[in-house]
C-alpha positions as CSV (number, residue, x, y, z in Angstrom):
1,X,4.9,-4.3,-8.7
2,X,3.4,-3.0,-12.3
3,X,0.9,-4.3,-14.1
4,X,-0.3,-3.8,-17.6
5,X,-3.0,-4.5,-19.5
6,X,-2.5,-6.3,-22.8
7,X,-5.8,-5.7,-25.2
8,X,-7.6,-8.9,-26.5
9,X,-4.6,-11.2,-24.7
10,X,-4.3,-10.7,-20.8
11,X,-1.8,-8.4,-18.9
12,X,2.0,-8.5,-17.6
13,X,3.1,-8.4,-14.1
14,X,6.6,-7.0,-13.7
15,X,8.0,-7.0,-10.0
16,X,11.0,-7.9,-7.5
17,X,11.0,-10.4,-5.1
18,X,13.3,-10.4,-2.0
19,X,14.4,-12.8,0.4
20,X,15.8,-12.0,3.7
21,X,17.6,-14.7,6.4
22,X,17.0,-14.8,9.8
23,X,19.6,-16.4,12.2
24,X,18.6,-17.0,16.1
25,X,20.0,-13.6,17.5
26,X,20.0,-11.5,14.5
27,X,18.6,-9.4,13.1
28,X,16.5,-10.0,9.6
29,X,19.2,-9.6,6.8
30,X,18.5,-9.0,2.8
31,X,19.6,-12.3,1.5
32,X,18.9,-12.2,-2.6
33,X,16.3,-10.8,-4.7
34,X,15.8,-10.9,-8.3
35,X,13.2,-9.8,-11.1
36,X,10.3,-11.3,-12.9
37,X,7.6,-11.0,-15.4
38,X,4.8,-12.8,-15.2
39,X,2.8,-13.2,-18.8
40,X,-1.3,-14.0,-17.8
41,X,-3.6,-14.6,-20.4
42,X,-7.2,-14.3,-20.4
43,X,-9.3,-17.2,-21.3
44,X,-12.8,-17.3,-23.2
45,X,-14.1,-18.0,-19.9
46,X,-13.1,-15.4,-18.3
47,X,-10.6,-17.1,-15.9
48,X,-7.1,-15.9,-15.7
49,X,-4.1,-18.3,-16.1
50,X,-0.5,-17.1,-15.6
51,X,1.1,-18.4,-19.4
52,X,5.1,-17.7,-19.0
53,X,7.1,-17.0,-15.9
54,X,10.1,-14.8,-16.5
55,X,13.0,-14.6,-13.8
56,X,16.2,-12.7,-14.1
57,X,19.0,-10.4,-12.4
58,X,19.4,-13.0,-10.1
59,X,21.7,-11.8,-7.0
60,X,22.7,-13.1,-3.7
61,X,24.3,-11.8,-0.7
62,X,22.9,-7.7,-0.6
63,X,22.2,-6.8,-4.0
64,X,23.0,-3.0,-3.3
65,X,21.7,-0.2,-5.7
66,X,20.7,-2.8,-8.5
67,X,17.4,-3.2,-6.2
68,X,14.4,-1.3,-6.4
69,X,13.5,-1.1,-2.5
């Protein structure tokens, strides 16, 4: 995950989320993943609150090469 600083706003979170499947006798499998950005702004308080959620490059099954692991 990267995050960067956005002057007199907040910051962006960029990242990849992965889910993996586990079946009674298996082993843990990659099941999907995809992207996001996640927009957080600053308020004159101080506190932090996450403004826009960006997902995409949505895959399912193993995502292969496509996937930053």
């Amino acid at each position: 995950m990267k995050v960067y600083s956005i002057k007199n706003f907040g910051a962006i979170e960029i990242g990849t989320d992965r889910f993996y499947r586990t079946s009674t006798g298996e082993t843990e499998k990659l099941n999907g993943a995809y992207e996001f950005i996640h927009v957080w702004r600053k308020d004159s308080t101080g506190k932090w609150k996450l403004s826009r959620v960006i997902s995409f490059r949505h895959e399912k099954g193993n995502p292969g090469n496509t996937v930053k692991k």
